[in-house]
ROKOLTI-522190 format. One record per residue (C-alpha): residue in one letter; x negated, y negated, z negated; residue number from 1. Coordinates in nm, 4 decimals. Example, Ala and Ser with C-alpha at 12.3 -4.5 7.8 and 13.67 -1.06 7.14 Angstrom:
BEGIN
type:X:Y:Z:seq
A:-1.2300:0.4500:-0.7800:1
S:-1.3670:0.1060:-0.7140:2
# end
This chain:
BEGIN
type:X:Y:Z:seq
X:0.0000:0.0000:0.0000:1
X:-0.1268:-0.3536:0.0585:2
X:-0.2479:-0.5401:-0.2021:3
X:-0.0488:-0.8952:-0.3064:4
X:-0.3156:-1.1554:-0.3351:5
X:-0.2392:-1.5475:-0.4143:6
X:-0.4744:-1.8004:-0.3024:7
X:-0.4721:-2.1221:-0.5075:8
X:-0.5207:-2.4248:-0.3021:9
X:-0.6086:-2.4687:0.0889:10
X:-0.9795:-2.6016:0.0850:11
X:-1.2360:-2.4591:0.2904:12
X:-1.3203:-2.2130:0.0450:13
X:-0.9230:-2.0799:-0.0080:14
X:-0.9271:-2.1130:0.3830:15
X:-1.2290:-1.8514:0.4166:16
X:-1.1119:-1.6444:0.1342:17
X:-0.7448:-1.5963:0.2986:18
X:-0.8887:-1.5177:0.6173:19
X:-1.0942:-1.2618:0.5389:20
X:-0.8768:-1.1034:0.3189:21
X:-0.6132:-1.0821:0.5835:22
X:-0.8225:-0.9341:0.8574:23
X:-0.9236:-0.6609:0.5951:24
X:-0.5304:-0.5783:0.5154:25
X:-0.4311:-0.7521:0.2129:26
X:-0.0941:-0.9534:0.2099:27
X:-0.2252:-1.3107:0.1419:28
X:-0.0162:-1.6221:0.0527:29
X:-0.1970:-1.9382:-0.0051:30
X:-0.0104:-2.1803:-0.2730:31
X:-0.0729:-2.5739:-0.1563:32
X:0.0528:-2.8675:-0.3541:33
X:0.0449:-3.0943:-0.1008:34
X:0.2539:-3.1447:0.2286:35
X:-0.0821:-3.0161:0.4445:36
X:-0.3680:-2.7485:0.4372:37
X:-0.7394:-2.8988:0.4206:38
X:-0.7691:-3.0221:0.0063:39
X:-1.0476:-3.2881:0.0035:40
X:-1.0343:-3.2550:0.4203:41
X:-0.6830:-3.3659:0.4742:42
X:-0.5794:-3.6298:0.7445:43
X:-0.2943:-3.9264:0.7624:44
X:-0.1946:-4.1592:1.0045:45
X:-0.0608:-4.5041:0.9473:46
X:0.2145:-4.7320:1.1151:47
X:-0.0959:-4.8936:1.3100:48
X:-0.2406:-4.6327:1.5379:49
X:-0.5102:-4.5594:1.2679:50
X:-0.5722:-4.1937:1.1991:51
X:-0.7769:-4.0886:0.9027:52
X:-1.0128:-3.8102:0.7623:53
X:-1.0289:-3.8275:0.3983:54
X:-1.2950:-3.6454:0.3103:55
X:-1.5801:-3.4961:0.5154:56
X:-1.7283:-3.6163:0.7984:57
X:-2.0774:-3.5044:0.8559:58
X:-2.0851:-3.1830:1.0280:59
X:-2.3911:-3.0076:0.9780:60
X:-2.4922:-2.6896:1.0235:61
X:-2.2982:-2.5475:1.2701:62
X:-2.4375:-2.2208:1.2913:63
X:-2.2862:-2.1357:0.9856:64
X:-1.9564:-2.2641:1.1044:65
X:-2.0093:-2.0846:1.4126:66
X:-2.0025:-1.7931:1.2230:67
X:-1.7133:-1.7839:1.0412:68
X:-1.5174:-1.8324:1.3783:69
X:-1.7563:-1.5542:1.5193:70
X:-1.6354:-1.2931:1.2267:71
X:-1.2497:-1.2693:1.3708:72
X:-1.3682:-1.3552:1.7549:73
X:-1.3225:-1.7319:1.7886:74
X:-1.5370:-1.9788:1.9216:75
X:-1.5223:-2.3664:1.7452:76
X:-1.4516:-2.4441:2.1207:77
X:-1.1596:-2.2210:2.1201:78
X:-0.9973:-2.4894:1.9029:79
X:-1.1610:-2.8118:1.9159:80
X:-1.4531:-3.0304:2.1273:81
X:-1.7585:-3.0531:1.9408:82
X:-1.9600:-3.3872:2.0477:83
X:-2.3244:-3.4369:1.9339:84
X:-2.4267:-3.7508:1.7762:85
X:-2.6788:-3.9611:1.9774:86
X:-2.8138:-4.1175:1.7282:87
X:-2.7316:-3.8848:1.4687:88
X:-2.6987:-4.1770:1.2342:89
X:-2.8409:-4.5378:1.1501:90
X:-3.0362:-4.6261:0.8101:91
X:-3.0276:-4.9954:0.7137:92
X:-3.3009:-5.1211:0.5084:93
X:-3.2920:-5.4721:0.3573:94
X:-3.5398:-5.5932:0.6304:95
X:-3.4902:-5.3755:0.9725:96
X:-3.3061:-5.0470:1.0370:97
X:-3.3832:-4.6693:1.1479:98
X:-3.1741:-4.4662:1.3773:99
X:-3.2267:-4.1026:1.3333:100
X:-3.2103:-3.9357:1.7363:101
X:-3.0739:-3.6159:1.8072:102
X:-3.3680:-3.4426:1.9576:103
X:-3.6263:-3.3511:1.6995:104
X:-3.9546:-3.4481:1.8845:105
X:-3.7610:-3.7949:1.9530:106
X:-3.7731:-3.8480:1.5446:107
X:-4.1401:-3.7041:1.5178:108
X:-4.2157:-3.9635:1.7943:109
X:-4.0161:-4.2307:1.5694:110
X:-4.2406:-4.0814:1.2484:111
X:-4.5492:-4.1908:1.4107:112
X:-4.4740:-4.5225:1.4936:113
X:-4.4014:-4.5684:1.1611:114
X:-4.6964:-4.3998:0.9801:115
X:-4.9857:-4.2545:1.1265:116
X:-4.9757:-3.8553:1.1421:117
X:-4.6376:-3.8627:1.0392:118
X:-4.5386:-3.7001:1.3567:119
X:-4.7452:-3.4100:1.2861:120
X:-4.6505:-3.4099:0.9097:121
X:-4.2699:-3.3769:1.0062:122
X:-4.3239:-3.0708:1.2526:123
X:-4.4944:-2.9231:0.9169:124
X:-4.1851:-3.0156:0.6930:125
X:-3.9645:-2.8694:0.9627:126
X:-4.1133:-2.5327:0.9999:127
X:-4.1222:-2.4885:0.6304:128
X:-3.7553:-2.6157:0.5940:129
X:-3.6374:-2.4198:0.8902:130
X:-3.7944:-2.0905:0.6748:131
X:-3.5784:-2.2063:0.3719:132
X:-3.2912:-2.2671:0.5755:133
X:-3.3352:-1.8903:0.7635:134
X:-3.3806:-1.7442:0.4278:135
X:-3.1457:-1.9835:0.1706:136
X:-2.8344:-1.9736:0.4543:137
X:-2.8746:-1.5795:0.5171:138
X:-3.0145:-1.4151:0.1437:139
X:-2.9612:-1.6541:-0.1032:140
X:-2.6289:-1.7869:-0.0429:141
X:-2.4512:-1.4845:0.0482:142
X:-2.5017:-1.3387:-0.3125:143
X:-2.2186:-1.3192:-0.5801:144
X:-2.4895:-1.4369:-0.8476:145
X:-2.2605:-1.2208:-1.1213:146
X:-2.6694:-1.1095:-1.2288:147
X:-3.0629:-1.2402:-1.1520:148
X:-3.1130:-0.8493:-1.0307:149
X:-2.9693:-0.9430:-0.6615:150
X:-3.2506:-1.1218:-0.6321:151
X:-3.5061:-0.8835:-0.6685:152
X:-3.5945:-0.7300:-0.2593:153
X:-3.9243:-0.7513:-0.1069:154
X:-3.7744:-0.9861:0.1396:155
X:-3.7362:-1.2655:-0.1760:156
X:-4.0239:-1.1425:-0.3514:157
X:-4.2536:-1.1900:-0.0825:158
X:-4.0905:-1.5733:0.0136:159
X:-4.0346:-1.6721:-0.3446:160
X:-4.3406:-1.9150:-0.2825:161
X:-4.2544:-2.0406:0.0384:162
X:-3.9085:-2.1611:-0.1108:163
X:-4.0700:-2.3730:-0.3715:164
X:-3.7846:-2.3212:-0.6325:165
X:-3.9749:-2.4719:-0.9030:166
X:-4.0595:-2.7917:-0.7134:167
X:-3.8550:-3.1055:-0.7652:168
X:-3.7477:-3.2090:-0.3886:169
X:-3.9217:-3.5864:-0.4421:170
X:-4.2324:-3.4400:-0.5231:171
X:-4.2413:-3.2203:-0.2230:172
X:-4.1585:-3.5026:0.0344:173
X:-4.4321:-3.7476:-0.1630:174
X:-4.6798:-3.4291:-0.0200:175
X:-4.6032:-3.5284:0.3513:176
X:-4.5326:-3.8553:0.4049:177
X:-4.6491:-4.1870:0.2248:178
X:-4.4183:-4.4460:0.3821:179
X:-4.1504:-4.5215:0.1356:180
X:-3.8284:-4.5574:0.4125:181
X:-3.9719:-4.2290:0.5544:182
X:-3.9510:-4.1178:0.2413:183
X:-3.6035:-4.1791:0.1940:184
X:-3.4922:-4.0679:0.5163:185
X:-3.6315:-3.7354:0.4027:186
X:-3.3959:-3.7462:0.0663:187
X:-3.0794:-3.8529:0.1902:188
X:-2.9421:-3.5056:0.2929:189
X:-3.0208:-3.3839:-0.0921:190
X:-2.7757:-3.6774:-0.2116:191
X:-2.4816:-3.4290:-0.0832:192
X:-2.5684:-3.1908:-0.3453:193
X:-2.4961:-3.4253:-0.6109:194
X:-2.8100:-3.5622:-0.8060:195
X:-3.1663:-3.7214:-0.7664:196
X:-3.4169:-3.6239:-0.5872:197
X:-3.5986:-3.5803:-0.8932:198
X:-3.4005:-3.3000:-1.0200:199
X:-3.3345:-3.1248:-0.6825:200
X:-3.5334:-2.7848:-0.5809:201
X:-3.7666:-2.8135:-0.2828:202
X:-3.5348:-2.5375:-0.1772:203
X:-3.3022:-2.7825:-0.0697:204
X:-3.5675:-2.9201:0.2045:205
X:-3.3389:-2.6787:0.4156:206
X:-3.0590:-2.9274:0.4233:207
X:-3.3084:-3.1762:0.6395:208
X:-3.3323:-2.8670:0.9180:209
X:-2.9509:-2.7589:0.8810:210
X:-2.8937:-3.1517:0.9675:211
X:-3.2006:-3.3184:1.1510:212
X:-3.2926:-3.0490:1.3582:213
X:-2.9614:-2.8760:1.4290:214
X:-2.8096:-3.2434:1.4852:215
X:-2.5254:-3.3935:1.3218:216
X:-2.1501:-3.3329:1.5345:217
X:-1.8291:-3.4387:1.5677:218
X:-1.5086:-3.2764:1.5835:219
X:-1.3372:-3.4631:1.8480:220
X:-0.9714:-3.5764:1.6999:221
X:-1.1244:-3.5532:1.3420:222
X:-1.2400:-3.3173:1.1197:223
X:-0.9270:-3.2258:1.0330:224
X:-0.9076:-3.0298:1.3796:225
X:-1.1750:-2.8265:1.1850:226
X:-0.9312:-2.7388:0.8768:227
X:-0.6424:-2.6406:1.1457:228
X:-0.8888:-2.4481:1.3033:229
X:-0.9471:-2.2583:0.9866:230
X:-0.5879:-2.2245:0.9045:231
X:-0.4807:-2.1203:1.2818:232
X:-0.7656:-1.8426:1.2329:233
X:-0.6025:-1.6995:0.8986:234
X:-0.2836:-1.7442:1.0262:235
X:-0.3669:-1.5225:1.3136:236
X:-0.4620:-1.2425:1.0485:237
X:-0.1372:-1.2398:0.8859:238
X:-0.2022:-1.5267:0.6040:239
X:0.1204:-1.7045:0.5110:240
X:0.0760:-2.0672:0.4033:241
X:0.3242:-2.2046:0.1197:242
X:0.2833:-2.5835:0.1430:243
X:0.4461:-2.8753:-0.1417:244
X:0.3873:-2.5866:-0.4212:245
X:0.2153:-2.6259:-0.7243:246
X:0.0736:-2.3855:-1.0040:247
X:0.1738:-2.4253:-1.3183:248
X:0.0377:-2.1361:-1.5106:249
X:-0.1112:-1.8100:-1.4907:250
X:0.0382:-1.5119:-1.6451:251
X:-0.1172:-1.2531:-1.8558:252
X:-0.0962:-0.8928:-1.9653:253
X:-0.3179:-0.6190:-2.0797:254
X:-0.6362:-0.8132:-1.9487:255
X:-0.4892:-0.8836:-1.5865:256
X:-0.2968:-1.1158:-1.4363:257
X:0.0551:-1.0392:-1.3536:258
X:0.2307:-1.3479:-1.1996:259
X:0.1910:-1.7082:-1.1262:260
X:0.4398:-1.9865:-1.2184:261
X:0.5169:-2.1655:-0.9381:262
X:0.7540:-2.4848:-0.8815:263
X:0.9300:-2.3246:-1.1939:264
X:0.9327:-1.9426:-1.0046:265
X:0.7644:-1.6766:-1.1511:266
X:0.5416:-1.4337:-0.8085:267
X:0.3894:-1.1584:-0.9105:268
X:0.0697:-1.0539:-0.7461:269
X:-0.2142:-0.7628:-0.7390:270
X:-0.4840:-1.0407:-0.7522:271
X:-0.5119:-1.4373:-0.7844:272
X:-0.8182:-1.6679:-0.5942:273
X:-0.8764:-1.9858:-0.7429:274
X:-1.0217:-2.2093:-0.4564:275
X:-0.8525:-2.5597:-0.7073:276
X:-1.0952:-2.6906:-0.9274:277
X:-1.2357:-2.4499:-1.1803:278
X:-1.1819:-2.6421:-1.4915:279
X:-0.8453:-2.6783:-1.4179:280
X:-0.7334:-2.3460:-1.3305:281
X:-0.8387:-2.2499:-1.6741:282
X:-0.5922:-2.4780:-1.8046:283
X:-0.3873:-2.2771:-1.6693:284
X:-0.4946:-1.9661:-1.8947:285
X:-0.4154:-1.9221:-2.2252:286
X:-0.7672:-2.0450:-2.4081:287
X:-0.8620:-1.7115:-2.4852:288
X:-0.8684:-1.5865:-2.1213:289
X:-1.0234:-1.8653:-2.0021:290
X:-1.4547:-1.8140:-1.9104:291
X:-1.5532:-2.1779:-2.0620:292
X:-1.4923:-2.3778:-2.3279:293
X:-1.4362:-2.7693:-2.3264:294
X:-1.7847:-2.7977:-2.4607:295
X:-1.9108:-2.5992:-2.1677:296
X:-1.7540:-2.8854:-1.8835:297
X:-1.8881:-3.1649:-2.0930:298
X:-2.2582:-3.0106:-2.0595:299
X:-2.2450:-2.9922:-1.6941:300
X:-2.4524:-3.1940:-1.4302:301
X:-2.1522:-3.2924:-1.1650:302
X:-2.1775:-3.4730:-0.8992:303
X:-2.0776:-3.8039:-0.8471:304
X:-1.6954:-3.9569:-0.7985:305
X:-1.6776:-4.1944:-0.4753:306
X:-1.5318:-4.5397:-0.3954:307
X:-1.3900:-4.4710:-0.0735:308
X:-1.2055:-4.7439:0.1697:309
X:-0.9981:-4.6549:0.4668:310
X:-0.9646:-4.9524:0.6881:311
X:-0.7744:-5.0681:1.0107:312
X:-1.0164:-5.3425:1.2088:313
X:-0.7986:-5.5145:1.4627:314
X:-1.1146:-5.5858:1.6793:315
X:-1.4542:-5.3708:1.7906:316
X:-1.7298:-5.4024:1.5656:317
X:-2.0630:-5.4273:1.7745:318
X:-2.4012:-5.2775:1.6178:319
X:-2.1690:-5.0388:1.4054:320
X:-2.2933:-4.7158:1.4527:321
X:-2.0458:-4.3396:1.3916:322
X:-2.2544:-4.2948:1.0682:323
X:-2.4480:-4.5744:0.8778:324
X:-2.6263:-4.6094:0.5153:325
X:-2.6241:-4.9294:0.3638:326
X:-2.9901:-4.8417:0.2186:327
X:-3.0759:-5.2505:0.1650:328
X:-3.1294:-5.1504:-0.2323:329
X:-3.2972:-4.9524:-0.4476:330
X:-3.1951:-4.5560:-0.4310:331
X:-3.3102:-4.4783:-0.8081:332
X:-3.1427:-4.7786:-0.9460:333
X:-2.7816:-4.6567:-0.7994:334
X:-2.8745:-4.2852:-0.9130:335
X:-2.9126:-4.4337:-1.2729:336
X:-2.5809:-4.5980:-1.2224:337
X:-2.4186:-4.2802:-1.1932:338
X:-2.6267:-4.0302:-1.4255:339
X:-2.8274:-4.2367:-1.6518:340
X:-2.5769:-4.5502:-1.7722:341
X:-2.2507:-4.3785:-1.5918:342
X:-2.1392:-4.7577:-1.5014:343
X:-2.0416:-4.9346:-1.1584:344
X:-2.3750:-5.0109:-0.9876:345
X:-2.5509:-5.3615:-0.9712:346
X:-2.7216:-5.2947:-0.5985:347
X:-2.4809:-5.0394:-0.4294:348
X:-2.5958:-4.8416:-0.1806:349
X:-2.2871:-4.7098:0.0565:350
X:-2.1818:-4.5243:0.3458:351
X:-2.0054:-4.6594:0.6550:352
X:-1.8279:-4.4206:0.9228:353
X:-1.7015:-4.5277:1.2385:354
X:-1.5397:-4.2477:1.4135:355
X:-1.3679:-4.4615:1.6879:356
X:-1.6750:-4.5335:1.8438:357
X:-1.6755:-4.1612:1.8994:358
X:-1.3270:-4.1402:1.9277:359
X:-1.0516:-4.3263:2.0950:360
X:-0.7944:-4.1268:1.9286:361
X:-0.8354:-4.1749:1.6062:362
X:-0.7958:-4.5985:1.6437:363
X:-0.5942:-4.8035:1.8514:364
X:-0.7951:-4.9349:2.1581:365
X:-0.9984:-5.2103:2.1229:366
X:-0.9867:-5.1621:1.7452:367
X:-1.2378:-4.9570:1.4708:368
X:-1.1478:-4.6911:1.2275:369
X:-1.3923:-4.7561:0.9461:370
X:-1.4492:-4.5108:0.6090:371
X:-1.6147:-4.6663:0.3404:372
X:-1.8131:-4.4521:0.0821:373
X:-2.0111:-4.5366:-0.2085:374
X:-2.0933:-4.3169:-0.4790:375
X:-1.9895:-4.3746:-0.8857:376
X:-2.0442:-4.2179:-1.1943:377
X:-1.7486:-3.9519:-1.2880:378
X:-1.5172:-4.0813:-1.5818:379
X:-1.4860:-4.4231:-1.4811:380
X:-1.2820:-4.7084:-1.4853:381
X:-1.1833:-4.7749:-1.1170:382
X:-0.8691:-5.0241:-1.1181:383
X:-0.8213:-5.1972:-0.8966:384
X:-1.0053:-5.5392:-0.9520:385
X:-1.3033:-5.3314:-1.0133:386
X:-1.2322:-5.1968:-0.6456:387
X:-1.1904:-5.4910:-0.4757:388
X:-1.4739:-5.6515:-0.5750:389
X:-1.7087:-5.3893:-0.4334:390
X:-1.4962:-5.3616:-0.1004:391
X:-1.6250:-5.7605:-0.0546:392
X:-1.9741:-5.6344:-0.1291:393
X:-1.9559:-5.3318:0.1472:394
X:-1.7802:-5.6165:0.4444:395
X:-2.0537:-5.8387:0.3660:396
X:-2.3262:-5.6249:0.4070:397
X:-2.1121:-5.4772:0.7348:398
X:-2.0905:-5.8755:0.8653:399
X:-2.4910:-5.9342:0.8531:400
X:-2.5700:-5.6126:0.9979:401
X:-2.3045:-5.6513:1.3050:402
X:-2.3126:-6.0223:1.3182:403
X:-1.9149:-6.0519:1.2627:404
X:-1.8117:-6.3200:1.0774:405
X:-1.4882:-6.2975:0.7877:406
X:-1.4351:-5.9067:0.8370:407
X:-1.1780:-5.9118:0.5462:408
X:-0.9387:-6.0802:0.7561:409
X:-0.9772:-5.8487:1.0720:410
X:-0.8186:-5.5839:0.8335:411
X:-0.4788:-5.4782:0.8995:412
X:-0.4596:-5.1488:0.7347:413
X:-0.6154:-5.0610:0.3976:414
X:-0.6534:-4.7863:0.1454:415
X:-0.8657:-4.7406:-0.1298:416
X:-0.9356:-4.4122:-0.3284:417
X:-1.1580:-4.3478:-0.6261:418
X:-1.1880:-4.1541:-0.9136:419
X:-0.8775:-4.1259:-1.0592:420
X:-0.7207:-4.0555:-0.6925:421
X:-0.9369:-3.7530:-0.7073:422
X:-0.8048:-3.6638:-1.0275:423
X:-0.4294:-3.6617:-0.9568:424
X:-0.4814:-3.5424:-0.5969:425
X:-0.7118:-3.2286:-0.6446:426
X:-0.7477:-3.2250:-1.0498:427
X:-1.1208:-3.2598:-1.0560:428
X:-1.3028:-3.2569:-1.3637:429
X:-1.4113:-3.6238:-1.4087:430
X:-1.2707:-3.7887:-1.0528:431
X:-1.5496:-3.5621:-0.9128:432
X:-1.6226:-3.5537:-0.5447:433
X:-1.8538:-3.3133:-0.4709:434
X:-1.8187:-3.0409:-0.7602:435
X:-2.1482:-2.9425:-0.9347:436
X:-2.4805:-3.0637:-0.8778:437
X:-2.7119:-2.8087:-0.7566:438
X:-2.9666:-2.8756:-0.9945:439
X:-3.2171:-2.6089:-1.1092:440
X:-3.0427:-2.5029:-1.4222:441
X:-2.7207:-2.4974:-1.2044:442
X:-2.7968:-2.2767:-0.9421:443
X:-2.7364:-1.9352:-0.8504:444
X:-2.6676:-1.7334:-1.1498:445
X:-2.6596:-2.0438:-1.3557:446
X:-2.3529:-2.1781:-1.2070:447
X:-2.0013:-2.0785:-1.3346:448
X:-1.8984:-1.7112:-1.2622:449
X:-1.6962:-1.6157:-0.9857:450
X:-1.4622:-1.3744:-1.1708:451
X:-1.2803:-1.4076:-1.5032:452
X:-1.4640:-1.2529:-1.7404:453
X:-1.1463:-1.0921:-1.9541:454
X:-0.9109:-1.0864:-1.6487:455
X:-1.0627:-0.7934:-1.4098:456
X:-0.8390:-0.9703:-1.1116:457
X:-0.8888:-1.3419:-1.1114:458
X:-1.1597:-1.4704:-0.9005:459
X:-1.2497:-1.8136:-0.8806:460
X:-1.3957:-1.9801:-0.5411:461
X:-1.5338:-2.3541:-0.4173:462
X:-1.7372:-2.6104:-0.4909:463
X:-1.7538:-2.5435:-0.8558:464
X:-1.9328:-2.2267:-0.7897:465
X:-2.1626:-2.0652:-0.5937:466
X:-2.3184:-2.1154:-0.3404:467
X:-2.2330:-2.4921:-0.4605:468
X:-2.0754:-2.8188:-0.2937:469
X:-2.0695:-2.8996:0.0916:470
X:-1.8528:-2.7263:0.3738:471
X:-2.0898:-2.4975:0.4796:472
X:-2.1106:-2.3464:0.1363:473
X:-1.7246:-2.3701:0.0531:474
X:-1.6993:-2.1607:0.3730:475
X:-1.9561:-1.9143:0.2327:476
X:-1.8011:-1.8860:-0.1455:477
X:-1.4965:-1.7715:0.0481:478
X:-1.6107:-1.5135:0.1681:479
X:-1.8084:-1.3973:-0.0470:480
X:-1.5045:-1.3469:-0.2918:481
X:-1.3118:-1.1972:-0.0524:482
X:-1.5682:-0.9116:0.0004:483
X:-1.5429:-0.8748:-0.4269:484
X:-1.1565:-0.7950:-0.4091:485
X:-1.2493:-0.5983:-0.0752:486
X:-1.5171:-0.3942:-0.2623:487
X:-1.2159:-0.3656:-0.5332:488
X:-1.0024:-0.1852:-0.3158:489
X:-1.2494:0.0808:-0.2147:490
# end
């Protein structure tokens, strides 16, 4: 007989998970609380024209997305265009401005003319990183990390070295290149795992090749054509989607769960997937079923929450490329914002997409769809005021580097969404973004467990988790709990 098996929330990881637990047999429904599939990726439109990806929107290694569509006999181009970025992205510094190209001896090229031997230093970073990305993507991150004895093959053994585990990521660059904006080029992709440089593992070096050498792309209508994607593909092995439905506990007997509460109806089920945020599915336990304590939550190293902007521009913004950092200030000093003091920033640094110059559909024409990003410290005050405030700091910043004058009043739609928007929306611990850091002492085995430890048949997936935050690895932790309850079974 089939086995029943609920999937809490629709994020990539709850995606993945239903997916390949339908293509192995089991009857999966996937519980959403909102109107749409995607969580943190979900999409809106406005009365303007303007159509907008919340979350995500750097798509990076897409050999690993590749392969999910691979493992049930898709192609990404069986469901969306994928464009490549050229440039990749644009760095401004307080005095001049990098753009990153898509082919990699272009950027060693660019190295060189910045510092001498730099070119040749970054072919030496890349073949290590692309060693750390072939082993980290295919050994490391496909483990369940329930205990440190998966670890132990020859294969590891032999590379433990080569990934430089034990090496703090700002250390390692500081070996290669002296030139402090090269230097910071080379960190950015670590500041999507959640904390400094200081306190990431070299590992993580594998990020630069899974973005800078395998280029950074576009789904063309949005990211969200991704999620649908994902969803179509589950669909397609018999997953049933149950949208505008919320959990509202998890119910116990004889050290398994039996049923889930839903919009006041009680489903009963062989096995439950939590892909909604960790902490708060535990809430939904009775405290002695639950893995962690309060205490526990409080300890961890999360990444940061986000000040994000969504914003209608009634005209085209020259010199505004698809993806820009606002990098005019100092990186440490925002990092100690959000880890150190756990305040607003003084100097923000920020993120600025523009996927209309990519993408006609997603704007009106002749106008820009613009995403605002800056990171914040979780737990903190973000009314509105506060908001505001920083918004005039972000157009500013956008004015002298485009040369448009009085952006504010070009705007005719806005949204802003912050930390307590990610707390009613998705209940993450804190108004967290990005789920865990993946700092040393939380990764791997270190990071919260995958399965209850007193309910033999609730699993938990995502960001919170291994292999950590990103899509990539959301993707991964899906599947790698579906082949738990398929490993069940046998």
């Amino acid at each position: 007989m089939k086995k029943k098996i609920a999937v809490i929330g629709s994020g990539f990881s709850g995606l993945s998970a239903a997916a390949y637990l339908a293509k192995a047999g089991s009857e999966v429904h996937v519980f959403e609380k909102h109107d749409q599939p995607g969580g943190r990726a979900r999409q809106f439109s406005t009365e303007q024209g303007y159509v907008f990806d919340m979350g995500p929107s750097w798509y990076w290694m897409p050999d690993i997305i590749e392969s999910f569509f691979a493992d049930f006999g898709y192609k990404t181009s069986d469901f969306f265009e994928l464009i490549s970025l050229n440039p990749q992205f644009e760095v401004v510094f307080s005095e001049d401005k990098i753009s990153v190209p898509k082919n990699l001896e272009e950027l060693k090229f660019l190295f060189e003319q910045i510092e001498k031997g730099a070119g040749l230093q970054l072919e030496k970073f890349m073949q290590s990183a692309k060693f750390k990305y072939e082993v980290g993507m295919q050994d490391f991150v496909n483990k369940p990390c329930h205990n440190w004895a998966e670890f132990i093959s020859l294969k590891i053994a032999k590379s433990a070295l080569k990934l430089d585990l034990l090496t703090n990521f700002r250390t390692y660059v500081a070996k290669y290149f002296q030139n402090e904006k090269l230097r910071t080029l080379m960190e950015f992709p670590v500041i999507f795992l959640g904390a400094s440089p200081k306190n990431i593992p070299a590992l993580y070096s594998l990020m630069n090749y899974g973005g800078y050498a395998l280029g950074t792309h576009y789904p063309k209508g949005g990211f969200y054509q991704f999620v649908l994607a994902m969803k179509n593909v589950a669909e397609n092995q018999g997953a049933v989607f149950h949208f505008n439905k919320t959990v509202e506990s998890i119910n116990t007997e004889n050290g398994k769960v039996v049923s889930l509460t839903i919009n006041g109806e009680s489903l009963e089920f062989d096995a439950v997937i939590a892909s909604s945020d960790y902490h708060h599915t535990e809430t939904l336990l009775d405290k002695e079923c639950r893995n962690y304590s309060e205490t526990y939550w409080q300890n961890r190293t999360f990444a940061p929450s986000s000040l994000i902007y969504y914003l209608g521009i009634k005209q085209s913004i020259p010199n505004l490329n698809h993806h820009t950092l606002f990098f005019e200030n100092d990186l440490d000093e925002h990092i100690d914002s959000i880890y150190g003091e756990k305040k607003w920033p003084e100097k923000p640094l920020f993120y600025a997409c523009c996927p209309s110059k990519t993408d006609n559909a997603v704007a009106p024409k002749g106008k820009e769809n613009v995403f605002l990003l800056m990171p914040l410290a979780i737990g903190i005050n973000d009314e509105e005021l506060i908001r505001e405030k920083y918004l005039t700091e972000m157009l500013l910043r956008i004015e002298k580097h485009t040369g448009i004058t009085d952006l504010r009043s070009k705007i005719e739609y806005k949204r802003s969404y912050c930390a307590s928007d990610f707390i009613s929306d998705y209940n993450a611990y804190g108004g967290n973004a990005y789920g865990l850091a993946n700092t040393l002492g939380q990764t791997a085995v270190l990071k919260p467990k995958i399965r209850n430890k007193r309910l033999k048949n609730l699993f938990y997936t995502g960001q919170l988790t291994v292999p950590g935050p990103g899509v990539p690895p959301s993707i991964i932790s899906g599947k790698i709990i579906a082949n738990e309850i398929i490993k069940l079974k046998q």
